[in-house]
Backbone as CSV, one residue per row, in Angstrom:
resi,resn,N_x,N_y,N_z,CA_x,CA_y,CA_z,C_x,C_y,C_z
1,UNK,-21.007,-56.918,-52.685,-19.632,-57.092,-53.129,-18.856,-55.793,-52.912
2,UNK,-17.481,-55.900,-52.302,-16.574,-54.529,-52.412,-15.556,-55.043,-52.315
3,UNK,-14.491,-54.021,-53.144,-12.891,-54.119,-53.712,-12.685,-52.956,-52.210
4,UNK,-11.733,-53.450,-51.819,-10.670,-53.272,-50.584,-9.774,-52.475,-51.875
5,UNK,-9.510,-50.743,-51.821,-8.352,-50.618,-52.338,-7.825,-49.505,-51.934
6,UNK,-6.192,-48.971,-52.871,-6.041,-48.357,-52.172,-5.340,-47.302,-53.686
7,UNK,-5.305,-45.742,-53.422,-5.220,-45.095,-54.445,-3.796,-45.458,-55.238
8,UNK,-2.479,-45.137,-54.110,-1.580,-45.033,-54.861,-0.686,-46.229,-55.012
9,UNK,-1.288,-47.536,-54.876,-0.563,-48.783,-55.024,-0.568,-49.601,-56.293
10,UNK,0.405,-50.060,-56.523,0.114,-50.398,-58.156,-0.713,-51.754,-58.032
11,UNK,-0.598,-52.321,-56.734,-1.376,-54.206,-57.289,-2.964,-53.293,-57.293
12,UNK,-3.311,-52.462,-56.637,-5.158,-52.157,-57.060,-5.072,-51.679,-57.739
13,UNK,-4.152,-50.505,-58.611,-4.349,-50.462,-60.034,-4.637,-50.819,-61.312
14,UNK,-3.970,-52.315,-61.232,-4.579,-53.512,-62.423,-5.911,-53.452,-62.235
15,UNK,-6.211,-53.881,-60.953,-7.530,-54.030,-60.870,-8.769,-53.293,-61.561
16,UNK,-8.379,-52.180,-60.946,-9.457,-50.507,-61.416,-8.868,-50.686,-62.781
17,UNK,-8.114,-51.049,-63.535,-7.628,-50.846,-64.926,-8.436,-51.730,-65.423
18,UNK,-8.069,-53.173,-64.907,-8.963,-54.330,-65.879,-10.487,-53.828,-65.664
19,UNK,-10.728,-53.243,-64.157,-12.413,-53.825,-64.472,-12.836,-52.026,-65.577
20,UNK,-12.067,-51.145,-65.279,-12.609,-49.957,-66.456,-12.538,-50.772,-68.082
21,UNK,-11.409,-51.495,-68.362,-11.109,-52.016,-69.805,-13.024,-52.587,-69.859
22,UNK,-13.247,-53.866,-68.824,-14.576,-54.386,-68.876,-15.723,-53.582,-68.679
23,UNK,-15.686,-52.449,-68.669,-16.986,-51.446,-68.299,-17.322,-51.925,-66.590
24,UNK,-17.112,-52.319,-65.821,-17.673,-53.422,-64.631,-17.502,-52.179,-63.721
25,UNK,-18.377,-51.834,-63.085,-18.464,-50.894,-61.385,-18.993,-51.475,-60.386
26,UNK,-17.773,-51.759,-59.005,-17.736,-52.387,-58.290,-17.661,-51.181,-56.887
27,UNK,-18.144,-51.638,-55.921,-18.607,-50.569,-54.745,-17.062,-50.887,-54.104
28,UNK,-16.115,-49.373,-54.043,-15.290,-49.389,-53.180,-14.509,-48.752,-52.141
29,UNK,-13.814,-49.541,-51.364,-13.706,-49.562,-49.538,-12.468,-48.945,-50.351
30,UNK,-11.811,-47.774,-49.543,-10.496,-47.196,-49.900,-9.976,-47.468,-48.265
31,UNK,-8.358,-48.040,-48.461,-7.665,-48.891,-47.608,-6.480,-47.374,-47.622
32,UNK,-6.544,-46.807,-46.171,-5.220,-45.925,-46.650,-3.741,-46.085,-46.230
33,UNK,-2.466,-46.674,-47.258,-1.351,-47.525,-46.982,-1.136,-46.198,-46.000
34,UNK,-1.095,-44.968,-45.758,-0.203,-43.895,-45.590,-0.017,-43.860,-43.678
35,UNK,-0.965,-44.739,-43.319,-1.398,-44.882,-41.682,-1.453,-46.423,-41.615
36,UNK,-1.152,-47.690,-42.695,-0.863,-48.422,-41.980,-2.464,-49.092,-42.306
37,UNK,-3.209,-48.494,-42.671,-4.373,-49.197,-42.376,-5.035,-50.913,-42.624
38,UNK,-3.963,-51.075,-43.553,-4.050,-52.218,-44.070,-3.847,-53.459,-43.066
39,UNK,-2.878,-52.857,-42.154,-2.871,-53.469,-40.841,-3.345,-53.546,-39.674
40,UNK,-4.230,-52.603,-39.728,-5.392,-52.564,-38.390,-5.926,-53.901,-38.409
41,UNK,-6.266,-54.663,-37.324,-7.436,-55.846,-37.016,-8.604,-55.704,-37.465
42,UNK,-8.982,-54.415,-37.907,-10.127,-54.683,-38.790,-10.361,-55.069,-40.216
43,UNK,-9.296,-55.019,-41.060,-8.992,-55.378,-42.359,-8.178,-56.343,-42.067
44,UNK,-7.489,-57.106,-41.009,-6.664,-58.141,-41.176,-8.064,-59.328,-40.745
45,UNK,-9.145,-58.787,-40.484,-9.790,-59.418,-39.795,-11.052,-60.074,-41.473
46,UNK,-11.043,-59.276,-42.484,-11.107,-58.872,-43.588,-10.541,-60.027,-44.746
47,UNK,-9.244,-59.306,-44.465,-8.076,-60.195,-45.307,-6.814,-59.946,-44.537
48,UNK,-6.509,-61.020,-43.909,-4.854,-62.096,-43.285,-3.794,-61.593,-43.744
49,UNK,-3.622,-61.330,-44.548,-2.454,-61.302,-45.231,-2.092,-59.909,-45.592
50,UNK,-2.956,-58.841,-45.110,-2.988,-57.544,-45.466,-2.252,-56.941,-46.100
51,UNK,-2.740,-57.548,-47.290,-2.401,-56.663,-48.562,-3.704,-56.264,-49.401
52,UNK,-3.209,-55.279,-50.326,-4.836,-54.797,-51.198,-4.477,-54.844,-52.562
53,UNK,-5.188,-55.258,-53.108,-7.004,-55.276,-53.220,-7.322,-56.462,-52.994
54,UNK,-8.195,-56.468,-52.075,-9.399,-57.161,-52.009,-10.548,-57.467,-52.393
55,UNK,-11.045,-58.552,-52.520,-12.954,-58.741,-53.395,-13.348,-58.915,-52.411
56,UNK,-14.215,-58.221,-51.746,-15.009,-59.495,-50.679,-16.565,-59.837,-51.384
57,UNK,-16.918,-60.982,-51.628,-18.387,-61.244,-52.462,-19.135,-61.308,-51.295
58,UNK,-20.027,-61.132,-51.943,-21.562,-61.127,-51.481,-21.903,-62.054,-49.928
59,UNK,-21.264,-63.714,-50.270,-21.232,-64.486,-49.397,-19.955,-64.808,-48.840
60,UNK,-19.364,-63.508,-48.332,-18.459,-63.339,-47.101,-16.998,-64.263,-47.594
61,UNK,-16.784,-64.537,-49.129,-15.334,-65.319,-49.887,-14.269,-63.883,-50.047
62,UNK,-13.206,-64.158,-49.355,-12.472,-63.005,-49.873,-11.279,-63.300,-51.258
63,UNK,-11.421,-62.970,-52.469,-10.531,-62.683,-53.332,-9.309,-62.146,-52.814
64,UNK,-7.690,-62.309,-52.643,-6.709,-61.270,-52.269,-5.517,-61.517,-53.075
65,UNK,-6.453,-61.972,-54.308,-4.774,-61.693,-55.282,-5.060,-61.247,-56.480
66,UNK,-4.651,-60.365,-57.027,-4.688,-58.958,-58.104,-5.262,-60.033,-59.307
67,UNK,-4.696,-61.122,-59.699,-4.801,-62.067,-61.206,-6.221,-62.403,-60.302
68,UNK,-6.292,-62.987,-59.544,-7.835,-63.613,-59.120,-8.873,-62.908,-59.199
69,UNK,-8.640,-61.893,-58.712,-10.007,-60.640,-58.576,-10.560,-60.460,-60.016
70,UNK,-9.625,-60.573,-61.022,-9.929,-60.129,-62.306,-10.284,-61.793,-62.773
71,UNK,-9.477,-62.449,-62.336,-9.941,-64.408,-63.384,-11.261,-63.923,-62.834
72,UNK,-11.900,-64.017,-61.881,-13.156,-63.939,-61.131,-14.336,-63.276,-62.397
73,UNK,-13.881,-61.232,-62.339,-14.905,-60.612,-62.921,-14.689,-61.457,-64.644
74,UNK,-13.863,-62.310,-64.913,-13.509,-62.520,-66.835,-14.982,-63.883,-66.824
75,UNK,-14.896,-64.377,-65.643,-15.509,-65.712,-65.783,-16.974,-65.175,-65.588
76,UNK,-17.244,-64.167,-64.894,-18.734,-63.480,-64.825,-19.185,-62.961,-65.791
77,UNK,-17.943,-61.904,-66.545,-18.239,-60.949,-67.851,-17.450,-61.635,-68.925
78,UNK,-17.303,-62.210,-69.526,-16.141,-62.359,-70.703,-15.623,-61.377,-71.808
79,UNK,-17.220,-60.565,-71.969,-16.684,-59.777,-72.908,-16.130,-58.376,-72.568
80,UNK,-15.599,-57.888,-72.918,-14.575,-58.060,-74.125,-13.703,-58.972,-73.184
81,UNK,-12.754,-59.883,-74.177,-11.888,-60.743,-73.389,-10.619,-60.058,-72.968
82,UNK,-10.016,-60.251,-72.066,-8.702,-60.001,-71.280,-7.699,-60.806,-71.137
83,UNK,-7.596,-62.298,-71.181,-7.713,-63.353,-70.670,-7.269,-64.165,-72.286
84,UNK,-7.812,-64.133,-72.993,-7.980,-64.601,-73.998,-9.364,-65.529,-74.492
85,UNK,-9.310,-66.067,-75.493,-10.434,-66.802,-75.400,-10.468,-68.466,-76.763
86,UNK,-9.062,-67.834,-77.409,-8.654,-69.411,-78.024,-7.619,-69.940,-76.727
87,UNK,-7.776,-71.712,-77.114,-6.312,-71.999,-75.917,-4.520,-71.476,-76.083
88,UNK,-4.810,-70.937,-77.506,-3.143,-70.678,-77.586,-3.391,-68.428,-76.730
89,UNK,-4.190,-68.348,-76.817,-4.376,-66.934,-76.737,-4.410,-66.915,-75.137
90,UNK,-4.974,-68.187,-74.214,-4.906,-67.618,-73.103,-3.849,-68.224,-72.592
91,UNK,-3.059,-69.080,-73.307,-1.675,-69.418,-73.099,-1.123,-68.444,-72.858
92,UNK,-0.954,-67.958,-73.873,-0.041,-66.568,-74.118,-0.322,-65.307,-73.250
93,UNK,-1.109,-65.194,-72.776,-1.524,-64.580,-71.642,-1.396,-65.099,-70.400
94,UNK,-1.522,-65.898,-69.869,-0.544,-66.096,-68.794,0.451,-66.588,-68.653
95,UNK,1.078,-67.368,-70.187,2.703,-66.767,-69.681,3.601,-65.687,-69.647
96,UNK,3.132,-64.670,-70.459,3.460,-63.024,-70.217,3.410,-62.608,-68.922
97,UNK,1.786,-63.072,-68.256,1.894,-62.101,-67.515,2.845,-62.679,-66.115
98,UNK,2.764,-63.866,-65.917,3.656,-64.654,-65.313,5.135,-63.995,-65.503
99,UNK,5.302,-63.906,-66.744,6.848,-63.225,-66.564,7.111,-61.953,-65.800
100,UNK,6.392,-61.160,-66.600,5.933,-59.749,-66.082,6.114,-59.445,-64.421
101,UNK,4.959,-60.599,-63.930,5.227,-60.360,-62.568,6.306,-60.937,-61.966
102,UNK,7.018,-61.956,-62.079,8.236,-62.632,-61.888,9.899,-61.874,-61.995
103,UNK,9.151,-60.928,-63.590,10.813,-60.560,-64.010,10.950,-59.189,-63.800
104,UNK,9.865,-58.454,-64.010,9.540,-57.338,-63.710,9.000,-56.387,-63.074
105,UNK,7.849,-56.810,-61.994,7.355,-55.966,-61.246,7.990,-56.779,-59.953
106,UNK,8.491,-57.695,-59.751,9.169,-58.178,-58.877,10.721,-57.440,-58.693
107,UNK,11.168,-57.186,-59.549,12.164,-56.501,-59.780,12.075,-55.065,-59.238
108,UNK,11.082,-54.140,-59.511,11.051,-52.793,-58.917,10.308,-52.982,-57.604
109,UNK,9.517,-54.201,-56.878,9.281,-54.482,-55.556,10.487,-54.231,-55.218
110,UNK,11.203,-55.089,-55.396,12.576,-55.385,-54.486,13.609,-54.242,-54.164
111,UNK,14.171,-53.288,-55.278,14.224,-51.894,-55.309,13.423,-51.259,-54.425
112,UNK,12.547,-51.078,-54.645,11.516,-50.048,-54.406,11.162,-50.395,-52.561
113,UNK,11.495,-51.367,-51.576,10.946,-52.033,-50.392,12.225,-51.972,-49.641
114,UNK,13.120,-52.268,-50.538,14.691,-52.398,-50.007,15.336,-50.806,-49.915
115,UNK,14.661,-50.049,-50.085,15.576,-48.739,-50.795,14.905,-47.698,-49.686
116,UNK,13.688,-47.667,-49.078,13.063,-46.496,-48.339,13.394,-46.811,-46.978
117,UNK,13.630,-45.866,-46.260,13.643,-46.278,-44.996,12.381,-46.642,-44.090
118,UNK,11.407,-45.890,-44.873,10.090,-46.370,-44.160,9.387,-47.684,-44.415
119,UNK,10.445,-48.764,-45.088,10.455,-50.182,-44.866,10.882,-50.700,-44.122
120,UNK,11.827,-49.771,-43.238,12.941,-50.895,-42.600,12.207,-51.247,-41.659
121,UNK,12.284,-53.054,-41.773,11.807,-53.879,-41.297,10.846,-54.522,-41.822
122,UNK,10.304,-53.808,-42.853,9.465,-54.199,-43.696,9.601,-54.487,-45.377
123,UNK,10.707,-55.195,-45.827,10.990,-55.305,-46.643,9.754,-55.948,-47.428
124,UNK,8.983,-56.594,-46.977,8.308,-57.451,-47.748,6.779,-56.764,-47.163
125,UNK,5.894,-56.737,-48.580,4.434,-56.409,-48.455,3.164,-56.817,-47.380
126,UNK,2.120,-56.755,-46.555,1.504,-57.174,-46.153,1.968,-57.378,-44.573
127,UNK,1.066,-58.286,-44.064,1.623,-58.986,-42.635,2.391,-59.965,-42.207
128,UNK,3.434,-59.744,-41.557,4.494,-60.618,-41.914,5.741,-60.115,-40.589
129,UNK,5.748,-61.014,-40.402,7.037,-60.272,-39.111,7.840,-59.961,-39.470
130,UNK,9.068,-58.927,-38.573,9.577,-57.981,-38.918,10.870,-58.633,-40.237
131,UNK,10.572,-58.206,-41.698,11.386,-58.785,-42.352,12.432,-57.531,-42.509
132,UNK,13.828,-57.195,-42.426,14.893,-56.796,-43.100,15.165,-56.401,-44.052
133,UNK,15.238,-55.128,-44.466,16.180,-54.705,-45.641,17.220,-54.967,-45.863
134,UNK,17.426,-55.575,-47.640,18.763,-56.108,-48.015,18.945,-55.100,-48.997
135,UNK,20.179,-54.187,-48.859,20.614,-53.705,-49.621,20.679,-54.413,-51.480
136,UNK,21.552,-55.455,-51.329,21.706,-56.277,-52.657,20.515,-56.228,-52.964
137,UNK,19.375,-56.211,-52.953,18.513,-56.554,-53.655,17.865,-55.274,-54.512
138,UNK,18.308,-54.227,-54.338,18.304,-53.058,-54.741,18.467,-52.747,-56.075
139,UNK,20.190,-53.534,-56.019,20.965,-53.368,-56.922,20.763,-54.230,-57.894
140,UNK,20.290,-55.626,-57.341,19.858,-56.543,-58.681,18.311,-56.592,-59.434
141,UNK,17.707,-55.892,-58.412,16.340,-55.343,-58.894,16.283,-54.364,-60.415
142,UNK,17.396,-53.181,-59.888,17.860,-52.593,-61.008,18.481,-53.471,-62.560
143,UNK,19.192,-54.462,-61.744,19.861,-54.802,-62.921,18.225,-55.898,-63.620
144,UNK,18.013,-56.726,-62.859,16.363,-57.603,-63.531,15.884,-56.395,-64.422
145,UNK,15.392,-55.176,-63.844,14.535,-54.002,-64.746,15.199,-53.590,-65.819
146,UNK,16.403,-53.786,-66.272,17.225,-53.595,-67.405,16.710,-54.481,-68.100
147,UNK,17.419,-55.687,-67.646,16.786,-56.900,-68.496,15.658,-57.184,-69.095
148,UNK,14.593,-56.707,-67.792,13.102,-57.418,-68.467,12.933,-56.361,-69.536
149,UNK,13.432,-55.175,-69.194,12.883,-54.065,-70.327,13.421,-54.384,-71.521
150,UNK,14.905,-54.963,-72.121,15.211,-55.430,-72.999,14.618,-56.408,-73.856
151,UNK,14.166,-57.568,-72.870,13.337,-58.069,-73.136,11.423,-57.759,-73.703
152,UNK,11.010,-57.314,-72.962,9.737,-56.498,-73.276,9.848,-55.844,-74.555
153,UNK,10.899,-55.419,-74.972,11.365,-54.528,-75.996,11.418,-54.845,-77.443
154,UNK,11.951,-56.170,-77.372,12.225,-57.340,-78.438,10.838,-57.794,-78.125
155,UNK,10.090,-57.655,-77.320,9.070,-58.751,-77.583,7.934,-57.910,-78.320
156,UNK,7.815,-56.296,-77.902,6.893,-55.925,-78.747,7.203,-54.683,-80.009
157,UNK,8.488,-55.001,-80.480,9.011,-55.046,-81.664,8.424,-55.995,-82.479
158,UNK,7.682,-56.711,-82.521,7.122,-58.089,-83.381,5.877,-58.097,-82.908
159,UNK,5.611,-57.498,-81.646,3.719,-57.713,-81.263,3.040,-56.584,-81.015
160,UNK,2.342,-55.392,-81.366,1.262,-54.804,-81.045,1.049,-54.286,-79.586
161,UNK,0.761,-55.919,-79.159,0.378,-56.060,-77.476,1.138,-56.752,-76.894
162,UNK,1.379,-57.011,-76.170,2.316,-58.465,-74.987,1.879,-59.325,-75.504
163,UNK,0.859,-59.847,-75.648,0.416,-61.181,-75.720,0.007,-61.597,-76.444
164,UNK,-0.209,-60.725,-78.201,-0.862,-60.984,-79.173,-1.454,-59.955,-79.697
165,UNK,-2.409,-59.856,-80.719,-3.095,-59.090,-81.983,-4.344,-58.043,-80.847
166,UNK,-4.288,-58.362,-79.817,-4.951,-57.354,-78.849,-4.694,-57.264,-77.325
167,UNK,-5.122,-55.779,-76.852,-4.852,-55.956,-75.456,-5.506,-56.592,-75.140
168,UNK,-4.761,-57.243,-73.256,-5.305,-58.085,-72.187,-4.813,-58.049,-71.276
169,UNK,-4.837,-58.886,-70.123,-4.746,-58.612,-69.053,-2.962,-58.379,-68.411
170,UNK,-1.959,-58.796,-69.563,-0.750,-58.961,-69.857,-0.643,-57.378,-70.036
171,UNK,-0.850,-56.484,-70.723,-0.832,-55.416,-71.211,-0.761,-54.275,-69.697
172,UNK,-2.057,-54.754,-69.430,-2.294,-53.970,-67.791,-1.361,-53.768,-66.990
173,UNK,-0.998,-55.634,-67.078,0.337,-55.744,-65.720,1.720,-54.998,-65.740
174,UNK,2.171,-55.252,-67.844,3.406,-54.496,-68.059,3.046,-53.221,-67.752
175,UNK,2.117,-52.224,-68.302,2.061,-50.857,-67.972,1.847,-50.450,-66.531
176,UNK,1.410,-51.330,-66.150,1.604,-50.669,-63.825,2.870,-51.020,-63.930
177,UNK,3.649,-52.203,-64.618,5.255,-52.031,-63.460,5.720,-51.386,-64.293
178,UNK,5.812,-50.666,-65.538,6.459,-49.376,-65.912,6.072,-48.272,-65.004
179,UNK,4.661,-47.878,-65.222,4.601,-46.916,-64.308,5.148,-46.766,-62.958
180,UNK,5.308,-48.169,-61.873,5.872,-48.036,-60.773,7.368,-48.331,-60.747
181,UNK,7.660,-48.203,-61.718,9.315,-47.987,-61.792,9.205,-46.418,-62.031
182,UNK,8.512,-46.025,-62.718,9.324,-44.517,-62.895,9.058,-44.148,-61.401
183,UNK,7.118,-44.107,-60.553,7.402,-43.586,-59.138,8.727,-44.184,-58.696
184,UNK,9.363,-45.108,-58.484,10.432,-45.829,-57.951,12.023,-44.753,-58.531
185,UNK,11.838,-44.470,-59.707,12.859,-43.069,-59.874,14.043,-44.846,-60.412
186,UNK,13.538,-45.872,-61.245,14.515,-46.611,-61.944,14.899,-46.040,-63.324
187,UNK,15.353,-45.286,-63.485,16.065,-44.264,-64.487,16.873,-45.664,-65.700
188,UNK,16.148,-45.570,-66.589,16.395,-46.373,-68.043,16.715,-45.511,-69.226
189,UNK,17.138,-46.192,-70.062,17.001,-45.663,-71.153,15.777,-46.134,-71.825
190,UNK,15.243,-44.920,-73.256,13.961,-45.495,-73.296,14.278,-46.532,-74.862
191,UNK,13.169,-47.061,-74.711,13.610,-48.307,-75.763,12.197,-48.490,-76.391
192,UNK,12.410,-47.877,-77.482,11.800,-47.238,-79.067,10.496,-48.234,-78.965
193,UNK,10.359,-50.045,-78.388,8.943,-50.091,-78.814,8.161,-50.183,-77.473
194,UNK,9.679,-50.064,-76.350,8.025,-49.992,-75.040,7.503,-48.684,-74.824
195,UNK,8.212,-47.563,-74.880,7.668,-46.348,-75.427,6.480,-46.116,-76.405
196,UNK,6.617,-47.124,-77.513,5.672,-46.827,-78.049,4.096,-47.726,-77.546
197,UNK,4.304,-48.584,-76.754,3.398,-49.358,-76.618,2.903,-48.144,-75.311
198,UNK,3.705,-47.879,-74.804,3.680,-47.388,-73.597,2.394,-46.206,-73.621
199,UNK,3.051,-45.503,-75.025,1.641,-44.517,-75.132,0.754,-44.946,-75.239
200,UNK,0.343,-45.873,-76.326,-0.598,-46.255,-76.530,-1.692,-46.844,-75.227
201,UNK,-0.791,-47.214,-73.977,-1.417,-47.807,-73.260,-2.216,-46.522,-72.182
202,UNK,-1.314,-45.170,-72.508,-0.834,-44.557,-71.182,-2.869,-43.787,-72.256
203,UNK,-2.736,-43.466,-73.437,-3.949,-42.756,-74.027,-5.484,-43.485,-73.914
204,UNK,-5.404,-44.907,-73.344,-6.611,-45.704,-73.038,-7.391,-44.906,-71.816
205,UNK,-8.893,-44.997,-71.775,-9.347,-44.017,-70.378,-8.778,-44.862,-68.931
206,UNK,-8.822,-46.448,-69.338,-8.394,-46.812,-68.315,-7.232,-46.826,-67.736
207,UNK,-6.098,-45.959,-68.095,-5.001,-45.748,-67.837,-5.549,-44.315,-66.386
208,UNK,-6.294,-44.202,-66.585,-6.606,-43.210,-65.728,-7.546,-43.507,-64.433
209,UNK,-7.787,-44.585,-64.545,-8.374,-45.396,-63.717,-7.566,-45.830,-62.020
């Protein structure tokens, strides 16, 4: 088994985050975005869609989406849970994190792809013909990251964690797209409980992961 990853990208970050939260050590292939590598024929040959992280198992199945790699190691390891483990608990966990990625890390993609010049043409992640930078999307990226943070804000004013009475895999996702908004330089104001969750998340070892 080996995770396809890569240091400074936030989707393999969850990853290395969830599987440190699970104690789990997995043998890994470092993919380097800085040359493109993700796009060589030998990793497209790998995984299609060249993007990272990748699982590749044992019998040649490739994993290539950040929530899968981890549903995968929850259904092998359960404990400690991530995921949840009543039906209202893993409800609540993936509709967080569903938002999360929808309202919020989608939001500093779009910023963050639209805004460098060393996208142009590549607005969009992975392999994919030559897609276009849209300015607008910059600007409403910014404005979504206002929002979701408002939101996020009110939500854990009343909760602990994202998703309930403990961390999970919801927790992970909000703290990478904070963190890749600040690399992204989305300048907020800070808002008293994602700050505070924020530490709490930022003092876990797997924040360092």
């Amino acid at each position: 088994m080996k995770l396809y990853d890569a240091v400074w990208a936030p989707s393999p970050r969850k990853v290395r985050m969830y599987l440190a939260e699970k104690g789990i050590h997995v043998e890994r292939v470092m993919v380097d975005l800085r040359i493109d590598e993700q796009l060589t024929p030998a990793y497209l040959a790998i995984n299609p869609r060249g993007t990272v992280p990748a699982l590749e198992l044992d019998d040649g199945t490739v994993l290539a989406e950040t929530s899968a790699i981890c549903r995968y190691f929850e259904a092998r390891q359960p404990e400690p849970p991530l995921f949840g483990t009543t039906a209202e608990e893993i409800g609540l966990v993936e509709a967080w994190t569903r938002r999360i990625e929808a309202e919020g890390y989608a939001a500093v993609g779009d910023a963050f792809r639209n805004s460098r010049p060393v996208f142009a043409d590549r607005a969009l992640s992975g392999k994919w013909p030559a897609m276009p930078q849209l300015p607008g999307l910059v600007e409403r990226g910014r404005a979504m990251w206002e929002h979701f943070l408002d939101m996020l804000d009110a939500r854990l004013a009343q909760s602990e964690w994202i998703a309930g009475r403990r961390i999970s895999y919801a927790d992970i996702c909000g703290f990478v797209a904070v963190e890749f908004a600040r690399a992204t330089k989305l300048h907020s104001a800070e808002r008293a409980s994602v700050a505070r969750w924020h530490r709490q998340m930022a003092a876990r070892p797997s924040a360092e992961a």
